[in-house]
N, C-alpha and C positions, 0 to 999 in steps of 0.2 A: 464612223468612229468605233475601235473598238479596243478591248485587253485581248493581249495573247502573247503567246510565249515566245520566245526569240531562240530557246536553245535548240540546238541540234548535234548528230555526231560529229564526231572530229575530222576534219576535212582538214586537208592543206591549199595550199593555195591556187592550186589547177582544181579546185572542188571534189578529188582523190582524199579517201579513206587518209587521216595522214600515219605516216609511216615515222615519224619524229619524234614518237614517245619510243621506246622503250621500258622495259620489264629491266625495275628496280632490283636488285637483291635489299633484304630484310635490313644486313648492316649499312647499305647505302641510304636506306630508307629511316633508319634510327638516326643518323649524325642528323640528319635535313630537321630533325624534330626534338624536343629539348630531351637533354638527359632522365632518362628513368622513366621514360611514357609509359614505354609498353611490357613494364614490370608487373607479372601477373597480378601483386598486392596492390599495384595503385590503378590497374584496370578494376579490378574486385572493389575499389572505391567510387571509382567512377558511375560502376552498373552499379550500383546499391543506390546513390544520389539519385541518378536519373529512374530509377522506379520509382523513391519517395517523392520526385517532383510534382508542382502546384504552380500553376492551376489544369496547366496538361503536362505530360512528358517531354523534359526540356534537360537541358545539361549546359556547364560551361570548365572549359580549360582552359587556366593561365601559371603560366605562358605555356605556348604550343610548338613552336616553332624556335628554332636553332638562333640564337639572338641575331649573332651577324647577318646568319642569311635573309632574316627579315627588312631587315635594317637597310641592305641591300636592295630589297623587294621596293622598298619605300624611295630610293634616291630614281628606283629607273623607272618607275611611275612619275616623280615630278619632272624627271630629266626629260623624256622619251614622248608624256601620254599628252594629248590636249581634251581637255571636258566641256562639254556646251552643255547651259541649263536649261533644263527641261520643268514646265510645269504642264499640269494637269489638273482635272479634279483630284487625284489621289494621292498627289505627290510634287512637290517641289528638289529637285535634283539635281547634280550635276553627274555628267556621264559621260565616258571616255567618248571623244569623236568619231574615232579608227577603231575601235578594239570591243565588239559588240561584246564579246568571250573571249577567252586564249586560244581558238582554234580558228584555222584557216588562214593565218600570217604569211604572207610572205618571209624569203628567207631574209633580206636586208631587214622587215622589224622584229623578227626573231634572233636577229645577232646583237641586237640593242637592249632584247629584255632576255640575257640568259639566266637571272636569278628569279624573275617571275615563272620562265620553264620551268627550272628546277621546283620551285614551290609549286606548281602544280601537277606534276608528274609525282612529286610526292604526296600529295592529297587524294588523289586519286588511286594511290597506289594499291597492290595487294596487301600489304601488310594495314596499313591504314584502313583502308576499309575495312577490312577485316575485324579490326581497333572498334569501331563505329559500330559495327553491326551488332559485337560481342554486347557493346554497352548499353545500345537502344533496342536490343531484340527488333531489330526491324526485319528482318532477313538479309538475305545478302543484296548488296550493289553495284552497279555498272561503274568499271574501270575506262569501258567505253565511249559511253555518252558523258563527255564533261558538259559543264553546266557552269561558269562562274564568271564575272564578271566584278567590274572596276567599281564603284560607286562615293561621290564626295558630297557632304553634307556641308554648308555653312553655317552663315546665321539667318534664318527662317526657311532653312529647307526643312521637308518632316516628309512622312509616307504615312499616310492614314490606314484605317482596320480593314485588315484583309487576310484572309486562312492561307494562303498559297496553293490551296489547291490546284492542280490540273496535270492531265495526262499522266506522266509515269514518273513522278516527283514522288519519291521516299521521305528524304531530309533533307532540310533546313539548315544553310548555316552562315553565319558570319564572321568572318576571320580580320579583328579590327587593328589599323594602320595608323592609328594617331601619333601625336608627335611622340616619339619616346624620351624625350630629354624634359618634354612641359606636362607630367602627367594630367589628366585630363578631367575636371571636375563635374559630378554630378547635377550642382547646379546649373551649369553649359544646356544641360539637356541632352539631347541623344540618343537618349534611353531603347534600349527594345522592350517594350512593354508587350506583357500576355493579358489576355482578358479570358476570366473565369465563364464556363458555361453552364445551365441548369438545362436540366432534364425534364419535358414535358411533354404532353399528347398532341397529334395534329388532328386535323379534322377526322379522321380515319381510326383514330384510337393508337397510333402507333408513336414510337418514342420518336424525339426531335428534340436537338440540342439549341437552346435559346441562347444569347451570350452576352452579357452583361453590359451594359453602356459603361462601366467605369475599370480597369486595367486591376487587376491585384496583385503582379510582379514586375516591375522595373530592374533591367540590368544596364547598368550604365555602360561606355563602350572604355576599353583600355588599350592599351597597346599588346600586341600580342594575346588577344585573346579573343577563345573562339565560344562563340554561343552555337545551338542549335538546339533543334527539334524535330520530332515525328512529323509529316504529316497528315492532317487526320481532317475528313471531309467532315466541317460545320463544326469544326472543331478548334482548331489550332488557330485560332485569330489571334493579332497581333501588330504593331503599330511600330512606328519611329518616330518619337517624342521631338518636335520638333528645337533646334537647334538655336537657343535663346540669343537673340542681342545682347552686346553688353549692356548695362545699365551706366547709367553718367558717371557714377563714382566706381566701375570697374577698371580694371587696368584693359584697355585696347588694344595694347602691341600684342598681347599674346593671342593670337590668331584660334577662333575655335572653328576646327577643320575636325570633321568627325572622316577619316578615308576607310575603306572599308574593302575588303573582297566580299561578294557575296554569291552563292547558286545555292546548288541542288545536288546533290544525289540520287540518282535515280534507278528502279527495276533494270536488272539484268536486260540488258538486249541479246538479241538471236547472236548465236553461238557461244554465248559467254557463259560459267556455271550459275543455275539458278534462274535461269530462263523459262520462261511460261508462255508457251504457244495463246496468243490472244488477252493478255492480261491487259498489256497496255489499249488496245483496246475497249479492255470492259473499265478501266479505272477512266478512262478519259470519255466515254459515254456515261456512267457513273455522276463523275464532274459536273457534267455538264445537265445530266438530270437534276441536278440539285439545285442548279441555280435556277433552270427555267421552272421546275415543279410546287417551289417556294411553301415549302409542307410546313414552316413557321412562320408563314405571313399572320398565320390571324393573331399570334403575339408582337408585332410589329406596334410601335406605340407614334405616331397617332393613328389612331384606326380613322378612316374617311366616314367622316359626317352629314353625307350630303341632303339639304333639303329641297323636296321638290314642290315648286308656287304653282299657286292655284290662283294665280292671276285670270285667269280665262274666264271664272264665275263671276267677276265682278268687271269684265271689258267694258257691260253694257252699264253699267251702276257708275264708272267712273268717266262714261261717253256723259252720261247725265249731269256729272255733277262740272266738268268741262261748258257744256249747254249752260248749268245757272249762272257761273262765273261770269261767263261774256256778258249773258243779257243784264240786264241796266246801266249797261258804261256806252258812251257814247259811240258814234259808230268810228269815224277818226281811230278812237284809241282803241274800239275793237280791232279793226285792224291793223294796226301796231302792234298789237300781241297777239293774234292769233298763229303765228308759227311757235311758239311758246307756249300757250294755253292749249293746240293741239295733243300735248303732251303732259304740259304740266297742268295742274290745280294752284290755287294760291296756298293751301293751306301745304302741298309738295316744297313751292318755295322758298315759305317761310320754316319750313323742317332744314332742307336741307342750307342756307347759309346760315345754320347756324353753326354750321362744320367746314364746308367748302365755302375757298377762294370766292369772291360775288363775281369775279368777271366769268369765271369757266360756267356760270349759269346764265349766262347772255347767248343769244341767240345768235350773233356774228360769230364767237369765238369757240361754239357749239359748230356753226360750219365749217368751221377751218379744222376743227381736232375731226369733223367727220369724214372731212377728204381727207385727210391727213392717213386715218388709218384704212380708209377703203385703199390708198397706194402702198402703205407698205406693212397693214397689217399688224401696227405697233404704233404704240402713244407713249411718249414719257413727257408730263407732264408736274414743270415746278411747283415749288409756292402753292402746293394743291388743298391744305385748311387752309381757312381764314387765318388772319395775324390774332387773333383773339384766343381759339381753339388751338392753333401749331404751340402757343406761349403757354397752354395750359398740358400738352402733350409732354412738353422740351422737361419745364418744370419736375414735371412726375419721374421722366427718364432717368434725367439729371439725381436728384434725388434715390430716385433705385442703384445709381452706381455707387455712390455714396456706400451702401451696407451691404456690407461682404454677403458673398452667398455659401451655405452649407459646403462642406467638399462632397457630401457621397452623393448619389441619385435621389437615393428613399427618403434621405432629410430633406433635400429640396422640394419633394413634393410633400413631404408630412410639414414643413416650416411655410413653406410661400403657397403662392398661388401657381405655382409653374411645374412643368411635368418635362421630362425629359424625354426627348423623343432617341430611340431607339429600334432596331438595334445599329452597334456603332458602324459593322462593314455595308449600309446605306446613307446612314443621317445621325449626327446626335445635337441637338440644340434644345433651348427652351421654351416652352408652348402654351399656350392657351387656346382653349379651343369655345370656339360659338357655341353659346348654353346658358339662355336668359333665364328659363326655367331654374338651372340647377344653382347659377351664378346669384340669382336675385334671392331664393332660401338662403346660400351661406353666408349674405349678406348680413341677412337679419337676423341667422344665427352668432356671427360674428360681432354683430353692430358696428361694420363699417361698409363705407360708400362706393358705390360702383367708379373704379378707377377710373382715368381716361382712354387706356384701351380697352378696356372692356367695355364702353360704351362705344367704341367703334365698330367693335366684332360683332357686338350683340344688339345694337341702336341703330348707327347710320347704313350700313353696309348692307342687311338683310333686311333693310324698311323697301317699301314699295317705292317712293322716289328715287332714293338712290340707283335702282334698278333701272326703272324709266330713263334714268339721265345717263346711266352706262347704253341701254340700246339706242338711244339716240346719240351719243357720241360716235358710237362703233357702226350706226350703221344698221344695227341687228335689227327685228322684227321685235324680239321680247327675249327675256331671260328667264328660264327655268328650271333650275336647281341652282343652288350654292354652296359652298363650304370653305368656313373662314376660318384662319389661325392667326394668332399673335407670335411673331417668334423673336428671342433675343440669343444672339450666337456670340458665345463670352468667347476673350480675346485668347488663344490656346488652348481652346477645345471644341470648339463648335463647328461642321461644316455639313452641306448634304454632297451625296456624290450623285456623278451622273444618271439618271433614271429617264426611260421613257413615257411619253402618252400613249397607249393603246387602244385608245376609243374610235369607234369609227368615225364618228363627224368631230371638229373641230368642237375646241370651247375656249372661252375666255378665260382669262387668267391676269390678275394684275398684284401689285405687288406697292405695297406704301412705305417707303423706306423712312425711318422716323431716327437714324443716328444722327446725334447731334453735336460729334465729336469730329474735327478735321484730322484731315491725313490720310483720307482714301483717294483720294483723285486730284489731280493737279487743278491748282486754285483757278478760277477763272474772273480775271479783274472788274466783271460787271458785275460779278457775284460778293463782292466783298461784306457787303452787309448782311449776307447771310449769317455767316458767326455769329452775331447781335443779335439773331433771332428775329429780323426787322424786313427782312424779306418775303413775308407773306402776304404783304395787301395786294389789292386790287389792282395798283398799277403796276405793280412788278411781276404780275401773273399776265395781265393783259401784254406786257413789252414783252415777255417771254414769247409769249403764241405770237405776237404779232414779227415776230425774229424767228419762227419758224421751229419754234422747241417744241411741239404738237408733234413732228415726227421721231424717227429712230438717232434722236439727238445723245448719243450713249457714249460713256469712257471705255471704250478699249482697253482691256488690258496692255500694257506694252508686251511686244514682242520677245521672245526669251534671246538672249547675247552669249557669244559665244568669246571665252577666257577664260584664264586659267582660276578656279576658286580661291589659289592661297596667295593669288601675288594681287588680285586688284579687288578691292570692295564693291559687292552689289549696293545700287540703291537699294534704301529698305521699301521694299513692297508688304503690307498688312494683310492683302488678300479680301474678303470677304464681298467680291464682286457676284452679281448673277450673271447668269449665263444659258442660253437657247442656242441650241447647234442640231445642227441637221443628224439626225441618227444613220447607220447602217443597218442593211438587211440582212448580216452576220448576226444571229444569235448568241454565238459562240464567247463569251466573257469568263475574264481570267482578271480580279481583281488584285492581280500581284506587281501584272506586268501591262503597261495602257499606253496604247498608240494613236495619236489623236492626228486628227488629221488634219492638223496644224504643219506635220510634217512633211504638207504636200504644201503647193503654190497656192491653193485653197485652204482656208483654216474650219471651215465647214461652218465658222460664227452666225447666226443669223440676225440673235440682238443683244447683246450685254448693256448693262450698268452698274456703274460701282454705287457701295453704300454712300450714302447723304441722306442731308436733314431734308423731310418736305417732300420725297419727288415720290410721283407713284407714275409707274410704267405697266402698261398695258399691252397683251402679247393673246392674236389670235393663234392658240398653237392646234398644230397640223398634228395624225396618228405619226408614229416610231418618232418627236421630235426630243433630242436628248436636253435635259437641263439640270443646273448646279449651282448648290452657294459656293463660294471657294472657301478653304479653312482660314479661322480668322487670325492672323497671326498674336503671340502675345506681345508684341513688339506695337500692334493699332495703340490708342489713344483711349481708346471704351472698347466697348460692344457694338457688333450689329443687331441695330432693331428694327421689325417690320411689323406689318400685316398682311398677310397673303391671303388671296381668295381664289375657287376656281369656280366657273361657274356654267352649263348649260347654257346654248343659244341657239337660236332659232331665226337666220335667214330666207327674208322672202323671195323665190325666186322672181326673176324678170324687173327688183330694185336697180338694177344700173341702166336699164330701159327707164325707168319713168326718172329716175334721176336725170338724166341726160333731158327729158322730154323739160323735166321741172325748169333744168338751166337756163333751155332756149327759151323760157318763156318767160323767167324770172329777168334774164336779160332784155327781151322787148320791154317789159315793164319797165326796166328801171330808164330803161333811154324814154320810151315816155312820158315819165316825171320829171327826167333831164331836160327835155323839151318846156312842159307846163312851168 
C-alpha cells in the first residue's frame, strides 16, 4: 500500500505526446476567463494579497472563469463523467471512473467534453500561467505537464492534513464547481483549511518546521472560484473540512455536493522556457528525504513511553509463592487448579476480577482464546470488564460527553486532563498517557480521584497479572516492555493515518474499545443488550468464546460503491474503525494522493474492528505492517474511545512441539477418566 502521484505528461490516446492542445492567443485566452483579470491594476492586487497571506502563501480568485463557459463545464461532468467512492485512511472521495486527468482521451470522450478542453487549455495556458507566476513569485510553469483532475465531495467525504509535496509540483489549486443557482453555505463544511507552522530545532541544531494540530484559515468552497498555493516542503499543510450531514431540521432536498477541479502546476519540463536540467530530480529526492528523515519527530506528541519489566528478578520468588498456594489444599483440588496456579497466584486472581469478565480467567476459555490466536494471530474479545467495572467505565464516558471540550489545543490541555496528539499530517486525537507517578501528585494536588481510565492505564494493565494472563492467552513466554494510552477521537476531528511497525521481532498490541454510543457497525441481534450496558457478565463473555468470538471475529468496513454522488444518497458511514493491513516495500509516500490496495482483488486487510462498547482486540503485529484509526465522522453518535497498548514479547522456541506433545497426552487422560 502506498501514496503516489498519478500525473504525467500529456499523452493522447495511442500513449503519443498529444498533439490536441494548441497555443492559445492572449485574446482567446481572456474571453475563456472573466472580464478584467489580467488588468495590470487587479493583477498588482492579487500579488500584494498573496505576499500578505497567513498562515503560508495562498491566494483566491472569484470568479475566475467566463460564467457560461463554467456552467458548461459543470453540465458535461454530470452529463458525460461516472465517480466511484474511494476511502482510505486519508480521504473519503468520489472520483471520476474513466478520466484519471484530462489527458490521454480518446477522440469519442473528447467530443463529449469540449468545454472541459477548453477550460483546461486555458488554465494551462501562456498567458495564465504567466498570470500565476507574476502573482506567486513562484517562477515560471509547465504548460506541458498538466496535472488536474475531477474530484466530488458529499456528505462525510473529507481529505485529511497533508503538504502536497512531491516531485515537480510548484502550485496548488482548486477551481470549485458547486451548484451555481444554491450558493453553497459555510456551515455545509468543505472548507480548505491551512494550518500554521512554528519554527524550531531538530536533533542536529538546524531549523524544522512543526505544524500545528489546529487549521487557522478556512476558505469555504463557491462556485467559480479558485483557491491555491505555493508548495512548500513541511510546509503548506492543509485539509478538506469534511462535508457535514444535514441535521433533522435542515432542509434535505438541497444537495450538499462540494465538485471541484483540482491538480498542480508544475517546473518547466525539458524543452519548455525555464527548465532546469535535474531539478525535478533533486526536488523529488528532496521530498522524499523528508519524510523518511523525520528531522521533527522528536516534537511529535505522544512521544513513546515504553517501560521495560523486570519480571526475570522475581521468576524464582513468584515459583515460591505459587509452591505455598497449592500446599495445604487438598490433593483433588490441587489438581483441579494447578494449570491455573501454574501461572496465577490467588492474590493475581483476586486483582485482576476485579476488572475483567470472570469467565476469561477460567482455565477452559484461557484454552480456546489461546489456540485461537496461535491460528490467526488475533483476539477480539467481548464483554472484556466485568458488568460491575464496564458500568463504572460507561458512567464516566457518558458523563464526559456531556461537557463541551475547549476549541484550541493549548486549552484542552491547560483545562482537562488530555493532550492532543499531534502533529495533524500523522494523528491528532486525545491522550492520556501511563504515569502513576506524575498522575497520583496531580491528584492530590488537585484533590480529586484517580478516574476510571486512568486506573486502567496506570492499575490494571501495567500490574504483573495482567501481564501473566496476556502471555498465557497469546501463547507467549512473558512480556517485556509496555506502553499505554487512553485515546478519545471527537466526532470531526480525530483520526490517525496509516504508519508502520519497524521493529524487527513482532509485538503485541491490543486495543480496548470503550465507545458506548451505537452507530458504528451493524447491530447484531444477539447483541442487543448491549446498549443497556447489561452485556458484560460472565455468561455472555463465556457464550461469546464458546461461538467462536476468541478469533478474528471483526466488522469490515463495507466495500466502497460505485454511483453517481448527486443522484443517489450514501449510507451514513461515521468512520472511526481500526485497521492492520499488510504494508509495502515502496518507501516512497506522497500524502496527497493514496492507492490502496483495495484496488486490487486483495485489499491487503489483515484485521479490522469497528468502534463498540466492551471489546478489546488483540493483534500479533509483524515489521512494515500498516495501521489506522479512520477519521471519525461528525455525523457518529459520540466519540471514539479506547485504551491502547503496545507491548514487547518474548516466544519460546519449540512451544508448538510441546504443545502438540501436551495434547496427545491431555487426550489419553481425559478418555481415562472417561473410562473410570
Amino acid at each position: 500500500m502506498k501514496r503516489k502521484t498519478d500525473s504525467r505528461e500529456s499523452l493522447n490516446g495511442n500513449g503519443q505526446p498529444d498533439t490536441k492542445k494548441r497555443a492559445l492567443s492572449s485574446e482567446e485566452v481572456a474571453l475563456r476567463f472573466r472580464d478584467g483579470l489580467f488588468e495590470p491594476s487587479v493583477q498588482q492586487n492579487y500579488t500584494k494579497a498573496y505576499a500578505q497571506s497567513q498562515p503560508y502563501l495562498h491566494g483566491v480568485i472569484h470568479p475566475l472563469i467566463e460564467d457560461s463557459l463554467l456552467r458548461s463545464v459543470r453540465d458535461e461532468i454530470q452529463a458525460h463523467l461516472h465517480f466511484t467512492e474511494k476511502e482510505t485512511d486519508i480521504y473519503k472521495i468520489f472520483q471520476s471512473g474513466d478520466l484519471a486527468n484530462l489527458d490521454g482521451l480518446d477522440d469519442g470522450s473528447l467530443s463529449r467534453l469540449p468545454s472541459i478542453l477548453k477550460l483546461r487549455d486555458a488554465l494551462y495556458s501562456a498567458r495564465f500561467r504567466e498570470f500565476l507566476s507574476a502573482v506567486t513569485g513562484s517562477g515560471k510553469l509547465s504548460g506541458q505537464k498538466t496535472d488536474m483532475a475531477i474530484n466530488v465531495y458529499n456528505e462525510g467525504c473529507h481529505l485529511l492534513c497533508h503538504d502536497d509535496v512531491i516531485g515537480s509540483r510548484r502550485l496548488s489549486y482548486i477551481l470549485y464547481l458547486t451548484d451555481p443557482d444554491t450558493p453553497w453555505q459555510a456551515e455545509w463544511g468543505g472548507a480548505l483549511r491551512l494550518y500554521p507552522t512554528a519554527t524550531k530545532k531538530d536533533a542536529k541544531g538546524e531549523d524544522v518546521k512543526v505544524p500545528s494540530p489546529d487549521f487557522s484559515r478556512s476558505i469555504p468552497p463557491a462556485f467559480n472560484q479558485l483557491s491555491f498555493f505555493t508548495v512548500q516542503p513541511g510546509e503548506s499543510f492543509h485539509d478538506v473540512e469534511e462535508v457535514y450531514h444535514p441535521a433533522d431540521n435542515d432542509d434535505k432536498s438541497k444537495k450538499r455536493v462540494r465538485m471541484a477541479i483540482s491538480g498542480w502546476f508544475h517546473i518547466p519540463q525539458k524543452g519548455e522556457d525555464g527548465y532546469e536540467e535535474g531539478l525535478e530530480e533533486k526536488l523529488a529526492e528532496r521530498s522524499s528525504l523528508s519524510q523518511l528523515q523525520g528531522r521533527a519527530d522528536i516534537y511529535d506528541l505522544p512521544q513513546p513511553k515504553t517501560v521495560v519489566c523486570d519480571d526475570d528478578d522475581n521468576a524464582q520468588d513468584d515459583k515460591k509463592d505459587q509452591t505455598e498456594d497449592v500446599k495445604g489444599k487438598g490433593k483433588a483440588k490441587a489438581e483441579q487448579e494447578e494449570e491455573t496456579s501454574a501461572v496465577f497466584t490467588e492474590s493475581d486472581l483476586n486483582f485482576l476480577i476485579q476488572y475483567i469478565a470472570p469467565s476469561y480467567l477460567t482455565p477452559d476459555i484461557a484454552d480456546e482464546m489461546s489456540d485461537a490466536f496461535l491460528n490467526d494471530s488475533s483476539l477480539n474479545l467481548e464483554h472484556f470488564l466485568s458488568k460491575k467495572y464496564a458500568a463504572k467505565v460507561r458512567a464516566y464516558i457518558e458523563e464526559q460527553e456531556k461537557a463541551p471540550l475547549p476549541a484550541s489545543s493549548d486549552e484542552i490541555q491547560s483545562k482537562s486532563d488530555w493532550t492532543v496528539a499531534r502533529p495533524p499530517h500523522k494523528h491528532r486525537y486525545l491522550y492520556q498517557e501511563h504515569n502513576p507517578e506524575a498522575q497520583a501528585q496531580a491528584q492530590v494536588s488537585a484533590g480529586k480521584e484517580k478516574t476510571p481510565i486512568q486506573e486502567l492505564i496506570n492499575d490494571l494493565f501495567p500490574s504483573k497479572p495482567f501481564r501473566k494472563w496476556l502471555a498465557l492467552i497469546t501463547g507467549s513466554d512473558r512480556i517485556t516492555s509496555y506502553n499505554f494510552l487512553a485515546r478519545r477521537f471527537r466526532r470531526g476531528q480525530d483520526y490517525t493515518l496509516a504508519h508502520s511497525y519497524e521493529g524487527e521481532e513482532p509485538r503485541l498490541e491490543f486495543t480496548l474499545c470503550l465507545t458506548p454510543t451505537p452507530g458504528w457497525e451493524k447491530e447484531d441481534p444477539e447483541d442487543e443488550d448491549e446498549g443497556e450496558g447489561e452485556g458484560e457478565g460472565e455468561e455472555a463473555a463465556k457464550s461469546s468464546e464458546a461461538n467462536g468470538n476468541t478469533n478474528n471475529s471483526t466488522s469490515k468496513p463495507e466495500p466502497s460503491s460505485s454511483k453517481p454522488p448527486a443522484t443517489e444518497e450514501p449510507e451514513v458511514s461515521v468512520g472511526g474503525y481500526e485497521i492492520y493491513m499488510a504494508g509495502e516495500e515502496d518507501d516512497k509516500q506522497d500524502a496527497a494522493i493514496y492507492q490502496s490496495a483495495a484496488d486490487d482483488e486483495d485489499d491487503g486487510i489483515l484485521f479490522s474492528t469497528a468502534a463498540g462498547w466492551n471489546r478489546l482486540s488483540i493483534v500479533l503485529r509483524d515489521s512494515n505492517t500498516l495501521k489506522f484509526v479512520k477519521y471519525v465522522s461528525a455525523a457518529a453518535k459520540g466519540d471514539r474511545w479506547d485504551v491502547t497498548g503496545e507491548m514487547g514479547v518474548v516466544f519460546s522456541e519449540g512451544d508448538d512441539e510441546d504443545d502438540d506433545e501436551g495434547d496427545e497426552d491431555d487426550g489419553e487422560e481425559d478418555d481415562g477418566m472417561e473410562e473410570d
